[in-house]
N, C-alpha and C positions, 0 to 999 in steps of 0.2 A: 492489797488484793484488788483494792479497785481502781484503784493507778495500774497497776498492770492489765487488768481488764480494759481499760482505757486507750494504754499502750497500742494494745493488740488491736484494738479498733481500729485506731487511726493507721497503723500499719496495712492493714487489710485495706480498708477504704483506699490508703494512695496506690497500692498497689493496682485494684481493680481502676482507677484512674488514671494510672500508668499506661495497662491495657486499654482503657478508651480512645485514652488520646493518640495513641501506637495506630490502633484501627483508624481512629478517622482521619487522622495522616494519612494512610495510605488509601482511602477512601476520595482523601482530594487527588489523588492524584489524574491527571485524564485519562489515564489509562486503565483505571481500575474497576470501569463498569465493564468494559469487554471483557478484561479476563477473566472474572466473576462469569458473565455469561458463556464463555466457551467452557470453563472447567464444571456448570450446571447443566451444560447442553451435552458434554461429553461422557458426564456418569449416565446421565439418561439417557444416553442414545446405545451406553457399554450392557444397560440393566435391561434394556430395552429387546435387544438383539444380542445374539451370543457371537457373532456372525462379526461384530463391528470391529471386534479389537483381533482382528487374527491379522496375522503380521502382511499378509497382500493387503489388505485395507488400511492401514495404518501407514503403507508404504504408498499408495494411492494418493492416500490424503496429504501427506505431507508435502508428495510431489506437485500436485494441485495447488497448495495454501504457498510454497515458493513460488510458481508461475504469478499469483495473485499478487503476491510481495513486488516483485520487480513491476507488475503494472499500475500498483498505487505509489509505488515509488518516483513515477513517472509523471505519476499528477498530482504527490505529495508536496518533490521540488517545485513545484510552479504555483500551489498552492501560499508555500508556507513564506513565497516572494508574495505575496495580494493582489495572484492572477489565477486561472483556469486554463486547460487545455483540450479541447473539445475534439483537437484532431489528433487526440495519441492513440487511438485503438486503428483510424487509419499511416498515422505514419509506423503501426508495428506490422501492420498486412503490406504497404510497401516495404516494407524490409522483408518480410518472408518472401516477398513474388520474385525481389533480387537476388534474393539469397537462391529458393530455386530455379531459378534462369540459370544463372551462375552455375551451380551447379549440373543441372538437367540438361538445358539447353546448350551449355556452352561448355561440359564439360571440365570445369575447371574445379582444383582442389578446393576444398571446406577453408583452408585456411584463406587465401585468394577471397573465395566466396562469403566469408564471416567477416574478413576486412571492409569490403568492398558493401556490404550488408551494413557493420556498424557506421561507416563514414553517410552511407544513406539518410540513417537514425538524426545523426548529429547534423547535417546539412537542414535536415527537414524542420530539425529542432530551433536551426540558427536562422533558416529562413523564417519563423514566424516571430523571434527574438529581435530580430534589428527593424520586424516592421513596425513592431509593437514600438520599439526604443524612438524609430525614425520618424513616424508618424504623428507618434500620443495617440492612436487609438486604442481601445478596451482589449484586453485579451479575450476575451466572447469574441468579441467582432472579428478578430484576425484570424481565430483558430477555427473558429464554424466556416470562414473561405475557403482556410487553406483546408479543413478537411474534405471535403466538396474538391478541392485540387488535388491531393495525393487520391481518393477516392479514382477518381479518372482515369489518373497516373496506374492505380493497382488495374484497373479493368482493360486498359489498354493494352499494356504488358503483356500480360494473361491471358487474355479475352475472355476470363473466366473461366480456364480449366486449371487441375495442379499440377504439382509438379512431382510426382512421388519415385523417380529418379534419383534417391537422396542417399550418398553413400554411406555402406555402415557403421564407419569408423564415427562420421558425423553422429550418430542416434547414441552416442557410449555415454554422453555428459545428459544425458535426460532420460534413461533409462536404466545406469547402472547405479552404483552407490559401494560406499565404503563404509564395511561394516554393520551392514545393514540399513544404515541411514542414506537415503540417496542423495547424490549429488546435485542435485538441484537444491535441496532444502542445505546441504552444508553451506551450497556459496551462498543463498540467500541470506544464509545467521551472518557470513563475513561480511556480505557488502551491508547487514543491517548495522553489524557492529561498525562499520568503518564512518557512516552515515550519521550515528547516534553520537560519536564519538566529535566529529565534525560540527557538529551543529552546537555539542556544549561546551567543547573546547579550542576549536580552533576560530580564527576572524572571520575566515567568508564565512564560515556557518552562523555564527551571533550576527555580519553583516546582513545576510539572507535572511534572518529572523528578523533585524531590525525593519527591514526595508517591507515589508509583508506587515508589525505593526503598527509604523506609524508613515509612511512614505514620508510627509512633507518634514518632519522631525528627524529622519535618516539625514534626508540631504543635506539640511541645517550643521548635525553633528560631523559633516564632512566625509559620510558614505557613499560612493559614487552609485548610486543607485541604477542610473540607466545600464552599468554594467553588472548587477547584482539579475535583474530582471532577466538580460540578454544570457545570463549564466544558466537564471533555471531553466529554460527552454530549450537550451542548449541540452543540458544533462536530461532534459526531460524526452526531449529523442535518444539519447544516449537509452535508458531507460529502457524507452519503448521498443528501439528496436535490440535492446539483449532481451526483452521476454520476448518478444518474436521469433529469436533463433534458438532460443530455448524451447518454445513450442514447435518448431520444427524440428527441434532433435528430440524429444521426446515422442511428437506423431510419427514420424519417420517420413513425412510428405508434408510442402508447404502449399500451403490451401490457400487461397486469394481472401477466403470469408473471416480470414484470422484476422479477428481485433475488432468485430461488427457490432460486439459486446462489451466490450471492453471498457468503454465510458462510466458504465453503471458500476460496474465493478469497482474500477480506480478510485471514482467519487464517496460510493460505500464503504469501502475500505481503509481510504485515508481518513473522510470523516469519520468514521467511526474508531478508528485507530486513535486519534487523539491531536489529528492535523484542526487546528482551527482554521474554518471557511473565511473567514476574513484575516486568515494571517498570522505571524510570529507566533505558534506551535508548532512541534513537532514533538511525536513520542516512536523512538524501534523499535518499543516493545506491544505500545499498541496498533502498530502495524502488524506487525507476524500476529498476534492475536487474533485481529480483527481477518486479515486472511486466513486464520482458522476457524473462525468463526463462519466464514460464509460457504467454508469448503465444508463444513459440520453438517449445514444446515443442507447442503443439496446431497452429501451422502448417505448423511441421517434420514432425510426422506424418500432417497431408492429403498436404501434397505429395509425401510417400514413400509413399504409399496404403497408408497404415498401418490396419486394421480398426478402428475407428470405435469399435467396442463396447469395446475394448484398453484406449483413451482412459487412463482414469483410472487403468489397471495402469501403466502409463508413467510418467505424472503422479505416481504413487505413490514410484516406484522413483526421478527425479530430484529430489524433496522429500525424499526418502532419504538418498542420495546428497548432496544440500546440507547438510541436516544433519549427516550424518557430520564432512563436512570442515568442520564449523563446529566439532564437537564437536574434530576432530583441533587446529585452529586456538586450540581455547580451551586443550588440553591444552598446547602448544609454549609460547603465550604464559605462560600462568600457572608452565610449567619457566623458561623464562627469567627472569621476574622473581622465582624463588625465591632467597635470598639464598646465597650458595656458602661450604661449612662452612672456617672458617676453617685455615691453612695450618699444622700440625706443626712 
């Protein structure tokens, strides 16, 4: 009887240890303080307001937290190389003012106009790419000029009015959806999935993370780094300018002011997604997270008629708050994996 009582102990005990260890696995993970905070932020925002989960608001939201996706996606790639891009919310507004020129002014189809849009993205991305490579200056330094130069570029253009000339057919991929789910959040899951998939298993993607951890140790191991660099910048206009056309097909008018924002966002969102600032991370799951998370936080406080003006104290306090518990998360994991001083 009491061997079997002993049994059952010990049974019980690894099981509940089983469970621990299960949780705090998935506690190291980088990603696992954001989604923790969106799925806390979301019952209390559903318990809060009756109003939050009806299918326009949920439609709302998700549409938003996609746009969010493709703009940290922009400063994630150029991140997760161990650089920054300070000019992707203006190389996404010169791609809107082309894309409505193109459109408005000149008349010309969406696809012409979307072409001629994306190669904008990509020029603007490769011009700060080979200064960066030709140079050896900081990515700070390059992209705080060049945004100061497309800045000009969008105002000249423009002169500062829109373009809201923008044909119907254009607004279908930012306003319609299949099967409820809209079309902007489907291609965001694809191009997250294609992204996540790339970075764990294919070469550029391990090369792009290497060269973001260690640079002078990439080079050594025979990764041509100056062309890893020159890639993310590149796809990092790519990037920029598909949320730009995305937010022109979902507004129905492109606005010269698109992407004046945008900086904060991209940075918030990658970091907090589970992009490490200094390099070699990357998570797709705490990216769409984390862009729901910040889409939570500015919906969650209309519909609690929250002062408007507040906004970014909020915003502040739950970028806060996520980092804490990233930081508390890094602290448990890196206790755990310390090796335990051997037994007397």
């Amino acid at each position: 009887m009491t061997n079997s009582r002993a049994d059952s102990d010990m049974q019980r005990r690894g099981a509940l240890n089983g469970v621990s260890t299960r949780m705090l696995n998935i506690f190291r993970r980088s990603d696992a303080s954001v989604v923790l905070a969106v799925v806390i932020l979301f019952a209390l925002f559903s318990l809060s307001n009756p109003s939050f989960l009806t299918p326009f608001n949920l439609f709302n939201i998700s549409r938003t937290a996609a746009l969010f996706v493709f703009i940290a996606l922009g400063q994630a790639i150029v991140i997760v190389a161990g650089g920054m891009n300070l000019s992707l919310g203006a190389i996404g507004g010169l791609t809107v003012v082309v894309a409505g020129w193109c459109m408005d002014t000149m008349g010309w189809s969406p696809w012409i106009s979307v072409s001629l849009a994306l190669l904008t993205g990509v020029l603007c991305g490769m011009f700060n790419g080979s200064i960066i490579v030709k140079s050896g200056l900081n990515s700070f330094v390059v992209t705080l000029a060049s945004l100061f130069i497309f800045t000009g570029l969008i105002q000249g253009i423009s002169q500062g009015f829109p373009y809201s000339n923008i044909p119907r057919e254009f607004t279908v991929l930012g306003r319609g959806d299949f099967m409820g789910m809209p079309y902007l959040l489907l291609l965001a899951l694809i191009v997250l999935a294609i992204m996540g998939y790339v970075f764990k298993f294919r070469v550029v993607g391990r090369c792009l993370l290497a060269t973001g951890g260690n640079l002078e140790a990439a080079r050594l191991s025979g990764i041509r780094t100056d062309h890893m660099i020159f890639l993310s910048h590149t796809l990092s206009g790519l990037f920029a300018a598909t949320a730009g056309l995305l937010w022109v097909s979902r507004m129905g008018s492109a606005q010269p002011s698109t992407g004046s924002d945008w900086l904060i966002i991209s940075f918030a969102v990658a970091i907090i997604g589970g992009t490490a600032l200094n390099g070699g991370a990357f998570s797709a799951t705490g990216i769409l997270a984390s862009a729901l998370l910040l889409t939570l936080i500015r919906n969650g406080l209309i519909m609690l008629n929250v002062n408007v003006y507040f906004e970014q104290t909020f915003l502040g306090i739950i970028v806060l708050l996520a980092v804490s518990i990233e930081s508390i998360r890094l602290a448990l994991s890196n206790r755990a994996l310390r090796p335990s001083p051997p037994a007397s």
